[in-house]
N, C-alpha and C positions, 0 to 999 in steps of 0.2 A: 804565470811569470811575475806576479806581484800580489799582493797583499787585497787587491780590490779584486777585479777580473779577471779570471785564471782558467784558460782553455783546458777542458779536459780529452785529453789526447788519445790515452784508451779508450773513450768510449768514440771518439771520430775515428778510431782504427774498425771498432766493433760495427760501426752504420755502414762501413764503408765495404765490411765483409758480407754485412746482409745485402747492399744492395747488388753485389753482383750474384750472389745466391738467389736474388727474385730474379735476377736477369736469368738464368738457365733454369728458373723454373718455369719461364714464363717459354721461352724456347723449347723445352719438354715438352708444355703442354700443347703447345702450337705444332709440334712434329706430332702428336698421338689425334689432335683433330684433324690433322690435314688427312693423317692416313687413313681416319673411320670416314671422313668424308669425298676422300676421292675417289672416284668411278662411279660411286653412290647413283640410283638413277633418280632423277629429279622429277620424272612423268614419264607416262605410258603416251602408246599411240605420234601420231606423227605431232601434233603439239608437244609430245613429251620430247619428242625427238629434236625440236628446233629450241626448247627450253635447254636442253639439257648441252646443247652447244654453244647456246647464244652466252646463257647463266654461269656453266661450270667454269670458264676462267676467268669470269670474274669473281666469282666468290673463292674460288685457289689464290687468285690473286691479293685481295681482302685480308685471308686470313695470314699469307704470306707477309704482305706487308705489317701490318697489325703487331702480328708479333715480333717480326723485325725491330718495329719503332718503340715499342712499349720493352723489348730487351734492351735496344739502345740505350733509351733513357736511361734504364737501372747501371747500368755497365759506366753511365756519363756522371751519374751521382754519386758512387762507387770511385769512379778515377777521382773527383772533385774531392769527396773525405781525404782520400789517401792523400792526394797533392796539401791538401792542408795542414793532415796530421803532420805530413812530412816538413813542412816550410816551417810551422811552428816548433818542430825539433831542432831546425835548423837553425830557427829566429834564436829561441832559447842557448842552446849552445855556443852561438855568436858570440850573447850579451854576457854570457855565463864568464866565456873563456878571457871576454874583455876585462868586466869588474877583476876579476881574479889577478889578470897581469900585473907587475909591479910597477907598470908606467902609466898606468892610470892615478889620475887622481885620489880612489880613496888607498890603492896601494901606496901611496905617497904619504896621506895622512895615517896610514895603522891602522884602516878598517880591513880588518880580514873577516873573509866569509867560509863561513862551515860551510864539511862537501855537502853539493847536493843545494846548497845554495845560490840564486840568483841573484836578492837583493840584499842590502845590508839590513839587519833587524834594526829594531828601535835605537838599541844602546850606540848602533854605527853611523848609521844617520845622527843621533846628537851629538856623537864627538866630532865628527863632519861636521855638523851647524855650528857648532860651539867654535870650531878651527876658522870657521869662515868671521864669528864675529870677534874672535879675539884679532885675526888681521886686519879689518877695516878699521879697529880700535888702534892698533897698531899704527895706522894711516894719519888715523886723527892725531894721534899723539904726536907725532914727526910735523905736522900742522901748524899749531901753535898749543893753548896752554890749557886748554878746554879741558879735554881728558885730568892732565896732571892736575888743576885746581880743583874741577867738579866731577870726579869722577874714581879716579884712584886714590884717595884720602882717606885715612882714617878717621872716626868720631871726633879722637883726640885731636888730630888737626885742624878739625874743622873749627874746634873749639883755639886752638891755639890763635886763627886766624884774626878771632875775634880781638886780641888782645888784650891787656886792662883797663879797669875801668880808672877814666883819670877823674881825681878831686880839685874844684877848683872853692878859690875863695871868694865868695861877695860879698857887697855890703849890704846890710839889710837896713832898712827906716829905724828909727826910735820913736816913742812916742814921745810927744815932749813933755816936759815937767814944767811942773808948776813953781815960779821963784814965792819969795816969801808975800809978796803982792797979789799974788793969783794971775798975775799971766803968763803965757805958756811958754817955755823956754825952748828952743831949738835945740836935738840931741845931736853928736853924730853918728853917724849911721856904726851897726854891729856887724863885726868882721865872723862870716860865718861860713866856713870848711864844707860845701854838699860835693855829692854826686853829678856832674858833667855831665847836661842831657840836651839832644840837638830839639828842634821845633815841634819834632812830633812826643819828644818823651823819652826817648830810647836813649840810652848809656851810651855817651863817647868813649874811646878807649885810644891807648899808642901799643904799642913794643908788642903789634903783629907782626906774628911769621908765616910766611911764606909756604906753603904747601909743596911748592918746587924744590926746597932744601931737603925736603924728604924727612920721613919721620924719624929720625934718629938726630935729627939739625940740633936739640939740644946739647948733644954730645962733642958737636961736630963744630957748630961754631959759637961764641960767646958774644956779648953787643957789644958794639952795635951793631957787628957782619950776623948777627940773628935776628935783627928786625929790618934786615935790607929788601929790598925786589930783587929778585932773581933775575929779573928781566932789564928794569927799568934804571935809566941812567940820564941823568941831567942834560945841559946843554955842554958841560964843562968835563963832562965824562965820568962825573962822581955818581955813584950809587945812590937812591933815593930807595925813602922808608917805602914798607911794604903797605897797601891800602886796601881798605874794604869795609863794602857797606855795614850796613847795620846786622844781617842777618849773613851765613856762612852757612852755603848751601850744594848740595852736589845730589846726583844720581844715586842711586841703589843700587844698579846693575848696568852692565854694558849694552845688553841689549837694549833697553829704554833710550842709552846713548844713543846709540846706531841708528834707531828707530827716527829719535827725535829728529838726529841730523842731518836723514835721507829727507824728511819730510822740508826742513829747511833749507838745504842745497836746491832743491825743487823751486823756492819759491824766493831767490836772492833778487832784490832790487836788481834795477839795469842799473841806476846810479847813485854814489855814497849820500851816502854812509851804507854799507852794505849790512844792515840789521835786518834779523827777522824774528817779528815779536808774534808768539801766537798761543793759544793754547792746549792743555792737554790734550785734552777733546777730540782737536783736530788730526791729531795724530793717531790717538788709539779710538777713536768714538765714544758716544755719551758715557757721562761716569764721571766720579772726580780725578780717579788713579793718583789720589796724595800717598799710594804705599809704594810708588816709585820713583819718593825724591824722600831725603834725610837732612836737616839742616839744626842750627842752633843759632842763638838769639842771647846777648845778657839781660838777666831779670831785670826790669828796670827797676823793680817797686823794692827787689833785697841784691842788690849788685856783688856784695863779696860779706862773707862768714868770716870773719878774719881774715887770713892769706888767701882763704880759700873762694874764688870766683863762682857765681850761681849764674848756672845757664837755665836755658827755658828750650824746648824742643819746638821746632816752625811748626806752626801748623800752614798746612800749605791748600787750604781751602781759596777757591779764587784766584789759584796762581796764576803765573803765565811763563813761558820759555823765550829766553833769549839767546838769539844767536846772531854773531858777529864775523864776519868774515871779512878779507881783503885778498884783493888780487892777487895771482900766483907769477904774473907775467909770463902768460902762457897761454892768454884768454881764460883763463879756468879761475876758480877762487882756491885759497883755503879758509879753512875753521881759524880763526881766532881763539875765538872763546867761543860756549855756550852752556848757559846755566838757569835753575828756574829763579823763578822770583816770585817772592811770597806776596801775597797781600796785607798791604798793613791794617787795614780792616778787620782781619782775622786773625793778628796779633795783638792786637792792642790791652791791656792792661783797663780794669774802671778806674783804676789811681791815674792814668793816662788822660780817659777821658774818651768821646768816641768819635769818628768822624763825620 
C-alpha cells in the first residue's frame, strides 16, 4: 500500500491454503491410526484384560483429542491469513477508491493516480507540497510586506532599492603658507565633491524604490511617485520617501520563507516589540545555508562607473533572521516583515577598515 511496507497478499492467500491442507492432513492421519489401533489387544491373560479396558479409552480418547486440537489450530491460522488477506483488500480498496475521488484533496489539486495506483508518485506528492507552500506564501503576503520586499523580487530590484549613490561637498584643511617673513599663514579650507559614507563606510544613497511598485514601476510611475513608500505616509497624509538600510536583501526560495517563518511565529515575544531575531542554524541546523538568501550592497571603495552604479554581492556569513510582527486583533499576530541581515563584519571592505 505504499512505497515503504507493502503486505504481500498472494502469498497470505497461499499460507492460509496450506494451513488448512495440514488441517485435513492431520485429521487423515488421526482417522488411519485410530483404525489400526482400535480393538488392537493391549495384553494377554486377565492383566491383559483389565489393561485393555482401563487403557483403550484413554488412549482413543488421546488420539481423538490430539488430532482434533492440532487440526483446529491449522484450520484457526488458515481462517486468520484469509481474514487478513481479505481486510487488507478491503483496507486497499478503501484508500484506493478515496485518493481517486474528486473531492478529495489531491483530486482538488490535479494529482491523479494511474490505475492500479494507491499513492501519488514522486512527481504528485511535489506538486502537493509545492501547492501547500505556495498558499501559506500566499498568507504571508496578505500579512504584511515581508514576502513582497524579501521574497518576490527580482536581482534588479533589489538593486533598485538601494538607490544612488549621493555626492556631498566638504571642506578639507590647507596647509598653510608661508608669508614673505616665514610665518605660516592660515588657508581656507578646499571645497571637495566625494562620496557620501555613513560611520561604518558604506555609500549613502536617495531616489529608492520600492519593491512594492513592482518591477515594471519604471514604466509606470516617474518622481517623485518613484521614490515614494508604498506603504508609508506622514502625519499630514503625504507620502514619504522609500528607506533602506545599507544592504538589500531577501530569500531565494519560498520554502526557506515558510520555513523560517514557522520557526518564528513559534517563538513571538508575549510583549512589543514583537521581533524575533535568531539564526540560520536554528531553523535548519549546523551549516552556514548563505545559498538561501541573495542580497546586494554598493561598492563602497568604486561606487558608480559613470552612470553606471557598482554593486557588490552580500555575503551573508554570520547572518541572522529578523522577523517582525504585530497584532492581528484576534489574539493571533501577523508577519510584518522578515528578512536576513548580513553581518557587517563579513562585508567590510580593507579601504573600510575592520571592526
Amino acid at each position: 500500500m505504499s512505497g515503504g511496507f507493502r503486505a504481500d497478499r498472494e502469498a497470505l492467500g497461499q499460507a492460509g491454503r496450506k494451513a488448512h491442507e495440514h488441517a485435513e492432513r492431520v485429521e487423515r492421519h488421526s482417522r488411519n491410526l485410530d483404525s489400526r489401533t482400535r480393538g488392537k489387544v493391549l495384553g494377554r491373560g486377565k492383566l491383559g484384560q483389565v489393561v485393555q479396558k482401563a487403557v483403550r479409552p484413554v488412549i482413543d480418547s488421546m488420539i481423538g483429542d490430539m488430532s482434533k486440537a492440532m487440526a483446529g489450530a491449522h484450520r484457526s491460522i488458515g481462517r486468520g491469513l484469509e481474514i487478513t488477506k481479505k481486510n487488507l483488500d478491503e483496507a486497499e480498496s478503501a484508500v484506493h477508491k478515496s485518493l481517486m475521488s474528486n473531492g478529495t484533496s489531491l483530486g482538488k489539486h490535479g494529482v491523479k493516480l494511474a490505475p492500479g495506483q494507491s499513492v501519488p508518485g514522486k512527481k504528485g506528492l511535489r506538486a502537493l507540497y509545492q501547492r501547500r507552500v505556495d498558499e501559506r506564501i500566499g498568507e504571508l503576503e496578505r500579512q504584511g510586506h515581508g514576502v513582497g520586499r524579501h521574497l518576490k523580487v527580482t536581482d534588479q530590484q533589489l538593486k533598485d532599492r538601494l538607490g544612488r549613490p549621493i555626492e556631498e561637498t566638504v571642506n578639507v584643511p590647507q596647509k598653510p603658507k608661508l608669508n614673505d617673513r616665514g610665518f605660516p599663514v592660515k588657508q581656507p579650507p578646499k571645497q571637495v565633491i566625494r562620496w557620501a559614507k555613513d560611520e561604518d563606510g558604506f555609500i549613502r544613497s536617495n531616489e529608492k524604490i520600492d519593491p512594492l511598485h513592482g518591477p515594471d514601476a519604471h514604466q509606470r510611475l516617474s518622481p517623485p511617485q518613484l521614490y515614494y513608500d508604498k506603504e508609508k505616509r506622514d502625519r499630514h497624509g503625504n507620502p514619504m520617501n522609500h528607506t533602506c538600510d545599507r544592504y538589500s536583501t531577501a530569500f531565494k526560495d519560498k520554502e526557506s520563507f515558510m520555513y523560517a517563518e514557522r520557526y518564528a511565529h513559534d517563538r513571538i515575544p508575549a510583549g512589543p516589540p514583537y521581533e524575533v531575531k535568531f539564526s540560520p542554524s536554528d531553523v535548519w541546523g549546523p551549516g552556514g545555508h548563505q545559498g538561501k538568501f541573495r542580497g546586494y550592497y554598493i561598492d563602497p571603495d568604486n561606487p558608480m562607473s559613470g552612470k553606471k552604479i557598482n554593486y557588490r554581492e552580500v555575503n551573508f556569513k554570520g547572518a541572522e533572521i529578523i522577523a517582525v510582527y504585530r497584532p492581528d486583533g484576534k489574539g493571533g499576530f501577523n508577519l510584518h516583515t522578515m528578512f536576513p541581515q548580513p553581518s557587517t563584519r563579513h562585508n567590510r571592505t580593507r579601504h573600510q577598515g575592520l571592526l
